[in-house]
C-alpha positions in Angstrom: 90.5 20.6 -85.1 91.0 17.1 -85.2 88.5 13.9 -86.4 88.9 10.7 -85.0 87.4 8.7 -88.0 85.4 5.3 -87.7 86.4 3.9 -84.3 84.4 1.4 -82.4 83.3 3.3 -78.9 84.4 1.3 -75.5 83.1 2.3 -72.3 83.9 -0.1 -69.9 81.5 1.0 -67.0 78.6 1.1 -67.7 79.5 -0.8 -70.2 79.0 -0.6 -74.2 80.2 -0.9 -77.7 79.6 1.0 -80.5 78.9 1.2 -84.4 82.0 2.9 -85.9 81.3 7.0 -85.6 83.7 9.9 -85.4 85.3 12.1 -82.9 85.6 16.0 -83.6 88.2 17.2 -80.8 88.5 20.8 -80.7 91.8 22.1 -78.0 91.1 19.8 -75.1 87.4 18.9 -75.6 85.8 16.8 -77.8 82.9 18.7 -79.4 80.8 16.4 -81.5 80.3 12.7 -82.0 78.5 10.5 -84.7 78.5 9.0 -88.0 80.5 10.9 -91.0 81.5 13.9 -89.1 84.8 14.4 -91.5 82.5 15.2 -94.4 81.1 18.1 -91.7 84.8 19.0 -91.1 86.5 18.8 -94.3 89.3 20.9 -93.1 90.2 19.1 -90.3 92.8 16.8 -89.6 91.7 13.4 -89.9 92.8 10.3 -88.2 91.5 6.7 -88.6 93.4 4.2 -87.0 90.7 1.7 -86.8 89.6 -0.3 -83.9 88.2 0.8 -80.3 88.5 4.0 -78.4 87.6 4.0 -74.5 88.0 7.0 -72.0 91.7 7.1 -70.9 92.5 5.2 -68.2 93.3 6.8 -64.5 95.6 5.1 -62.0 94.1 6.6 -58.5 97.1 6.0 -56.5 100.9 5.5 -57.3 104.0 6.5 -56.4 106.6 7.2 -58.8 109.0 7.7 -56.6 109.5 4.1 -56.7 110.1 3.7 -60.5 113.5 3.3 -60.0 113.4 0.1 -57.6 112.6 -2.4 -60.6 115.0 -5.0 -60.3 116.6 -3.4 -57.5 120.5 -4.9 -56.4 120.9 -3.5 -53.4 121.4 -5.6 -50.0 118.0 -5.5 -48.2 117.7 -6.9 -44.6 115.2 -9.6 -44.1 112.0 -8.3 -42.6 109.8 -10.0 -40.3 106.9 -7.9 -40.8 105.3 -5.2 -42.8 107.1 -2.2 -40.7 110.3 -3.8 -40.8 109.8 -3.8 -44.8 109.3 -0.2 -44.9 112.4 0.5 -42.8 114.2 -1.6 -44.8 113.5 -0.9 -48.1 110.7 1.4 -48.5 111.7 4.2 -46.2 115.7 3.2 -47.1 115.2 4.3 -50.8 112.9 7.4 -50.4 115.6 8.9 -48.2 118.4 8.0 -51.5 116.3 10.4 -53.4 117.7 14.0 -54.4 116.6 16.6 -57.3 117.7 14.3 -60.3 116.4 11.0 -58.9 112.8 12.3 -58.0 113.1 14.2 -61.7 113.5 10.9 -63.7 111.1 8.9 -61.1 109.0 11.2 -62.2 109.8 11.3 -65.9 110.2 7.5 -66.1 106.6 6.5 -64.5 105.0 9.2 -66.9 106.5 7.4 -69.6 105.5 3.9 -68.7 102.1 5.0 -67.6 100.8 6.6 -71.4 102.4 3.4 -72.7 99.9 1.4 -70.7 97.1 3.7 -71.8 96.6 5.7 -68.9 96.2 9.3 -69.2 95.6 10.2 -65.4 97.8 9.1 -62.6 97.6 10.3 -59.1 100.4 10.2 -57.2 101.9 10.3 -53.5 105.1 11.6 -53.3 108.0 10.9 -50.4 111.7 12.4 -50.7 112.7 13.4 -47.0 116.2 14.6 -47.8 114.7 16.8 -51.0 111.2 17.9 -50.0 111.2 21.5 -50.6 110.4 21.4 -54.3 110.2 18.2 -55.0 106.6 18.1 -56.7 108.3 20.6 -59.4 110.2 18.4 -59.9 107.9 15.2 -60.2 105.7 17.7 -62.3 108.8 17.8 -64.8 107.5 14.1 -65.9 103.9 15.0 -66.3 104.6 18.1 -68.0 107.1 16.2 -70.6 105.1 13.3 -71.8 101.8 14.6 -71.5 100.2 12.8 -68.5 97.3 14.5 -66.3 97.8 14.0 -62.9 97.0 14.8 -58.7 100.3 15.2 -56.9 100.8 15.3 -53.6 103.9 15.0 -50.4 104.2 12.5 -48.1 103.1 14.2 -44.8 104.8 12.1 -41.8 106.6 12.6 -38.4 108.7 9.7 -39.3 111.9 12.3 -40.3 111.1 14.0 -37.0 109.2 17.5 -36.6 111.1 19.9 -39.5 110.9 16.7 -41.9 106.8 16.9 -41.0 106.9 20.7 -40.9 108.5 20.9 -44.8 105.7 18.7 -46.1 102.9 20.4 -45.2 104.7 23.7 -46.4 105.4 21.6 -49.6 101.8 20.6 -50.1 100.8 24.4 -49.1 103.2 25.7 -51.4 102.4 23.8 -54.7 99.0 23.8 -54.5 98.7 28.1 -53.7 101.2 28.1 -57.1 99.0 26.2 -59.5 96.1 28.2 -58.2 98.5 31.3 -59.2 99.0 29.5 -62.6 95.6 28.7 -63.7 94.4 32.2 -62.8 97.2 33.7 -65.3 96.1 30.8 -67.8 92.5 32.1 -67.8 94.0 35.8 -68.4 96.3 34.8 -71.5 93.5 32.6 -72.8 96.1 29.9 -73.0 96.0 25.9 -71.8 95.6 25.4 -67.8 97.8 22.6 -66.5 97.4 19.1 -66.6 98.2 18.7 -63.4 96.1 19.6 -59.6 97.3 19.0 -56.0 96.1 17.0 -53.0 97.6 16.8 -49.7 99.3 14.2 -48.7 100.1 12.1 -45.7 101.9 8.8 -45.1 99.9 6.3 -42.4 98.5 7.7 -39.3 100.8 5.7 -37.4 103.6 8.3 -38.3 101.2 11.2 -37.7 101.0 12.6 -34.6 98.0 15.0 -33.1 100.4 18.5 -34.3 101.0 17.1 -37.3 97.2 16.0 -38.2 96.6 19.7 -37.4 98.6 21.3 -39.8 97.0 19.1 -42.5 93.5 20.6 -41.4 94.9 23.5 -41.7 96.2 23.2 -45.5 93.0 21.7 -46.7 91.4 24.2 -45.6 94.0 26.8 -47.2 93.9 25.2 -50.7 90.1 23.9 -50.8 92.3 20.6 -51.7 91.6 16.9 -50.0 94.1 14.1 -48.2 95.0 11.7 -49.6 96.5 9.3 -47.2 97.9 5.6 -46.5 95.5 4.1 -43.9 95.2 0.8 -42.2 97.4 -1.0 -45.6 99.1 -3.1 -42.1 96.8 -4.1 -39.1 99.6 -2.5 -37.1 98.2 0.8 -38.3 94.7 0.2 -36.9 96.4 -1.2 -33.9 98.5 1.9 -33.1 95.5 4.3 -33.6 93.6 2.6 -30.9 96.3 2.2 -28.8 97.5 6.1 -28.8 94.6 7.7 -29.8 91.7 5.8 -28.6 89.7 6.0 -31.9 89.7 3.7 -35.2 91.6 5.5 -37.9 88.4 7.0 -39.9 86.7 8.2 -36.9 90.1 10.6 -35.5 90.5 11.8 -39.4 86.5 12.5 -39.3 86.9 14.1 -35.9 89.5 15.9 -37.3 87.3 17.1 -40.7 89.6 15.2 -42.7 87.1 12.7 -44.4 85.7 14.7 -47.6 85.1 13.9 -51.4 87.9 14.8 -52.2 89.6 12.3 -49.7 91.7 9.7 -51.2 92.5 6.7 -48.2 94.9 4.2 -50.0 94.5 0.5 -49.1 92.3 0.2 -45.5 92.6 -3.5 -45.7 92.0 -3.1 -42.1 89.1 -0.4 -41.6 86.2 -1.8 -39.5 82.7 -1.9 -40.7 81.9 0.9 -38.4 84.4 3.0 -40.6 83.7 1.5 -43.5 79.9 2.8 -43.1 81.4 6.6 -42.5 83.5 6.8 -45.0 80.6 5.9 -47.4 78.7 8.6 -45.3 81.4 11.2 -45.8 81.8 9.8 -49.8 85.4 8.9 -49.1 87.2 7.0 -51.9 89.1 3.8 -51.2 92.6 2.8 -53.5 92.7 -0.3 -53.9 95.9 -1.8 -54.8 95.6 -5.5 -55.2 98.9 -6.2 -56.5 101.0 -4.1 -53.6 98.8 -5.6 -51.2 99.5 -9.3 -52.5 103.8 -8.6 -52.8 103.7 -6.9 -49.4 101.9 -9.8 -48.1 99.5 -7.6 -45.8 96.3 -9.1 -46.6 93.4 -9.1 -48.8 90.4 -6.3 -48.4 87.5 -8.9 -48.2 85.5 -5.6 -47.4 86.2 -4.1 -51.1 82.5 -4.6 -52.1 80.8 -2.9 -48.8 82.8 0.9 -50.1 80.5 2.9 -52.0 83.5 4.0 -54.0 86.4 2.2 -54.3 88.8 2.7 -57.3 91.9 1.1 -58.6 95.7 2.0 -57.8 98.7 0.4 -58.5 100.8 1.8 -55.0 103.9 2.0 -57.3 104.0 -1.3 -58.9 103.8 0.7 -63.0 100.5 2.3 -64.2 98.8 -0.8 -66.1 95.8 -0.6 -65.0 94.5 -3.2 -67.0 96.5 -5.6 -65.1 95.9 -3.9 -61.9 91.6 -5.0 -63.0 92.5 -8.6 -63.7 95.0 -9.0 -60.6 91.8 -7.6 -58.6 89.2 -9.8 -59.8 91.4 -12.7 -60.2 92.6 -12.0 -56.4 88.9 -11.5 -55.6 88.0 -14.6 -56.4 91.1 -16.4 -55.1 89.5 -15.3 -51.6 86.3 -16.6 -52.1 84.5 -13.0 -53.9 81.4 -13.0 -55.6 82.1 -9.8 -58.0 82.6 -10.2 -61.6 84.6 -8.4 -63.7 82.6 -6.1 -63.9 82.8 -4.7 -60.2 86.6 -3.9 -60.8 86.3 -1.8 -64.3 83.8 0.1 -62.4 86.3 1.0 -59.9 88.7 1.7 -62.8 86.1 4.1 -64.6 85.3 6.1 -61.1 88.7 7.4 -60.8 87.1 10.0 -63.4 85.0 10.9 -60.8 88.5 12.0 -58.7 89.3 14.0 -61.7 85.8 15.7 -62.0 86.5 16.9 -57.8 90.0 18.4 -58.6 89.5 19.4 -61.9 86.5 21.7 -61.1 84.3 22.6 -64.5 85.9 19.8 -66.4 84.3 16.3 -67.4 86.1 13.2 -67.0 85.4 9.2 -68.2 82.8 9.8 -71.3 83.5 9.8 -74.8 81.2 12.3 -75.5 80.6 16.4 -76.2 81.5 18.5 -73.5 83.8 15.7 -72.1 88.0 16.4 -72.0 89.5 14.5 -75.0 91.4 12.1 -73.1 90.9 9.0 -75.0 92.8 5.4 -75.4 92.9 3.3 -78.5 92.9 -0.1 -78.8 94.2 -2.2 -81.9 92.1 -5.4 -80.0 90.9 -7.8 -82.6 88.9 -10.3 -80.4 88.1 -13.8 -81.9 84.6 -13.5 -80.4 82.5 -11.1 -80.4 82.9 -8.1 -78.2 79.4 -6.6 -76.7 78.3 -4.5 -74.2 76.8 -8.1 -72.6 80.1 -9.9 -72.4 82.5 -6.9 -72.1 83.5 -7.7 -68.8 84.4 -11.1 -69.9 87.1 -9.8 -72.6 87.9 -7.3 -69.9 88.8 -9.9 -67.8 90.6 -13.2 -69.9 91.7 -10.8 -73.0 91.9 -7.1 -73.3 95.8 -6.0 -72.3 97.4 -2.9 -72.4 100.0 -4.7 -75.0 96.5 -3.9 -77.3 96.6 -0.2 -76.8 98.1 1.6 -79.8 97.5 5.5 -78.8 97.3 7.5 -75.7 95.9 10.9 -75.7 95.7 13.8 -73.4 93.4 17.2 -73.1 93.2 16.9 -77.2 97.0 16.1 -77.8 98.7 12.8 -78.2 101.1 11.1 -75.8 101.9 8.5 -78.1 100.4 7.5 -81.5 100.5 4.6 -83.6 103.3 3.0 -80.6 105.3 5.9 -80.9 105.9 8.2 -78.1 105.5 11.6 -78.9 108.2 13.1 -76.1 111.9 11.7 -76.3 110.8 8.1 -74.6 114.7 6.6 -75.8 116.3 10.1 -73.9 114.3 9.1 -70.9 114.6 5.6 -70.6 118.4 5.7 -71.1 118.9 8.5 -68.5 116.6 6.9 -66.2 119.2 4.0 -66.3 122.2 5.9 -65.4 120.4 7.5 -62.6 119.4 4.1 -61.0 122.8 3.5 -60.8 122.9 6.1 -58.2 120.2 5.9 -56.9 121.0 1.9 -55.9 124.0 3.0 -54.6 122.8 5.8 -52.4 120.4 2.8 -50.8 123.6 0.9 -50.5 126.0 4.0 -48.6 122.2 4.2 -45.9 123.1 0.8 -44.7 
């Protein structure tokens, strides 16, 4: 048992601040919350680091596949639109990836992200030459530092058929084994894993009819959702017309594709027509401002019209802090009328993702009954900080260079700034294997 003693409370959405109480954590849950609990507890462990504690922070869609491309030096063609920059870089470095370059992807993103203060990142995964497998090994990271997460592959007929055929069995097979796993967890009384499965597709512009068919087909299978790139380029929307004959929400509605469990990443370019189904059908929209902005694609002037939008990051790290101010800040740019506000309520309703893959769990509330995954801030504001004006330090001076701990299901990540997994090993590994990795990218030329 473990007391979190005299901490300031910080929900962000809806929002409020606390007196300083405790937090009685018991395994992954926290049990108890109030004023003086370690005199209850006098065995327990006790720690008191001061400041704020929020609900951990979720990234609702990344892709750490990329954590290798920062400061990439590789030769990369100039692109005269956004499908030529997927060809040319995008696609170009998923197909460099092999076993060890998808395990320290994986390892180095789970790192960064607990740094930020995220303790859930849900991720969409693309290795074509090293599918089979492949969310193992992604899982390695996860597993190692002590992030939650929702994994999925990269469904797409852009590899040709077998490339399509291996995702969906990919996405079949991982999700069937944790199913296998937390079954023998519940026997052996012992921790289920931290980490759930989605299934995954890239656009709908490289999924053909077949293809869309087979993903029906493992949804069904595993009870799991899609979680899909749509309409991030207007080509997409453009191509669905063209050789389908339907807007991209109506054919994946048509096809009973559009759930609450359904993830659609982007949609910059979703008509209001789609818009109003996907609310119907209680689709969540990723919104990834800061992708959206460097890929020069657009701006979603529609964000406020989904009933729930959250906030990804679509590989650009897991600070999702940031990822709220570059939203509002980009928001406004275009002429928006949301505050703050708006945007840490799409960062708090990624819990709600959690709660739809993580059945019988409670996600995004610091209180009994809820899954102890908690951040804690060291911010010491020079004004006050209340419930009323939250949204204001949330947007001009919370950061995640304030967050001092990140914990998981009960169990720190890192405490007190230090990493509680060998962050040094990683880091330093992680650097070798860019060297590789650049250079595969280089030999696809």
């Amino acid at each position: 048992m473990l007391v979190i003693s005299g901490v300031r409370l910080l929900h962000l959405y809806p929002p409020s601040v606390s007196d300083p109480v405790d937090i009685v954590i018991e395994g992954s849950k926290i049990i108890k919350v109030g004023q003086d609990l370690h005199l209850i507890y006098p065995e327990a462990e006790v720690y008191a680091p001061g400041g704020y504690v929020s609900p951990g922070l979720v990234c609702s869609h990344n892709h750490f596949y990329s954590a290798l491309a920062r400061g990439l030096m590789v030769a990369i063609a100039p692109s005269k639109d956004f499908v030529q920059q997927l060809e040319h870089l995008w696609w170009r470095l998923d197909r460099a990836l092999d076993e060890d370059l998808v395990r320290y992807s994986g390892l180095s993103g789970a790192s960064e992200a607990v740094f930020s203060g995220a303790t859930s990142v849900i991720d969409h995964h693309a290795s074509p030459n090293c599918i089979d497998g492949s969310l193992d090994l992604l899982r390695e990271g996860f597993d190692t530092v002590g992030l939650r997460g929702i994994l999925c592959y990269e469904t797409t007929d852009r590899n040709g058929l077998e490339g399509a055929a291996a995702g969906i069995r990919e996405n079949e097979r991982f999700a069937l084994a944790l199913d296998e796993e937390k079954r023998e967890a519940r026997k052996k009384g012992i921790p289920e894993p931290l980490v759930e499965a989605a299934i995954g597709a890239h656009a709908p512009f490289t999924v053909s009819e077949d293809t869309l068919d087979a993903l029906v087909q493992v949804c069904k299978t595993t009870g799991r959702g899609l979680h899909i790139h749509a309409a991030e380029d207007k080509f997409d929307a453009v191509d669905s017309r063209y050789r389908f004959h339907q807007d991209i929400a109506f054919r994946l509605d048509e096809a009973n594709l559009l759930g609450p469990k359904t993830i659609i990443a982007h949609g910059l370019f979703i008509s209001p027509e789609e818009i109003e189904l996907c609310n119907e059908r209680q689709v969540y929209l990723a919104h990834n401002p800061r992708s959206n902005m460097n890929n020069q694609v657009g701006y979603n002037h529609a964000i406020g019209a989904w009933k729930r939008p959250v906030l990804g990051t679509d590989g650009i790290g897991s600070d999702m802090i940031e990822e709220a101010k570059f939203a509002f800040f980009k928001h406004r740019d275009a002429g928006g009328s949301l505050w703050m506000d708006s945007f840490l309520a799409m960062l708090q309703r990624g819990n709600e993702i959690l709660e739809q893959y993580f059945p019988g769990k409670r996600f995004g509330r610091i209180e009994a009954g809820y899954e102890a995954d908690l951040t804690f801030w060291d911010y010491d504001p020079p004004t006050p900080l209340l419930a009323a004006n939250l949204a204001g330090h949330g947007a001009f001076g919370l950061s995640s260079r304030y967050v001092r701990s990140t914990m998981v299901a009960g169990r720190f990540a890192v405490k007190d700034r230090r990493a509680c997994f060998d962050a040094e090993g990683i880091a330093a590994q992680s650097r070798e294997q860019t060297k590789r990795l650049w250079q595969r990218m280089e030999d696809l030329r």
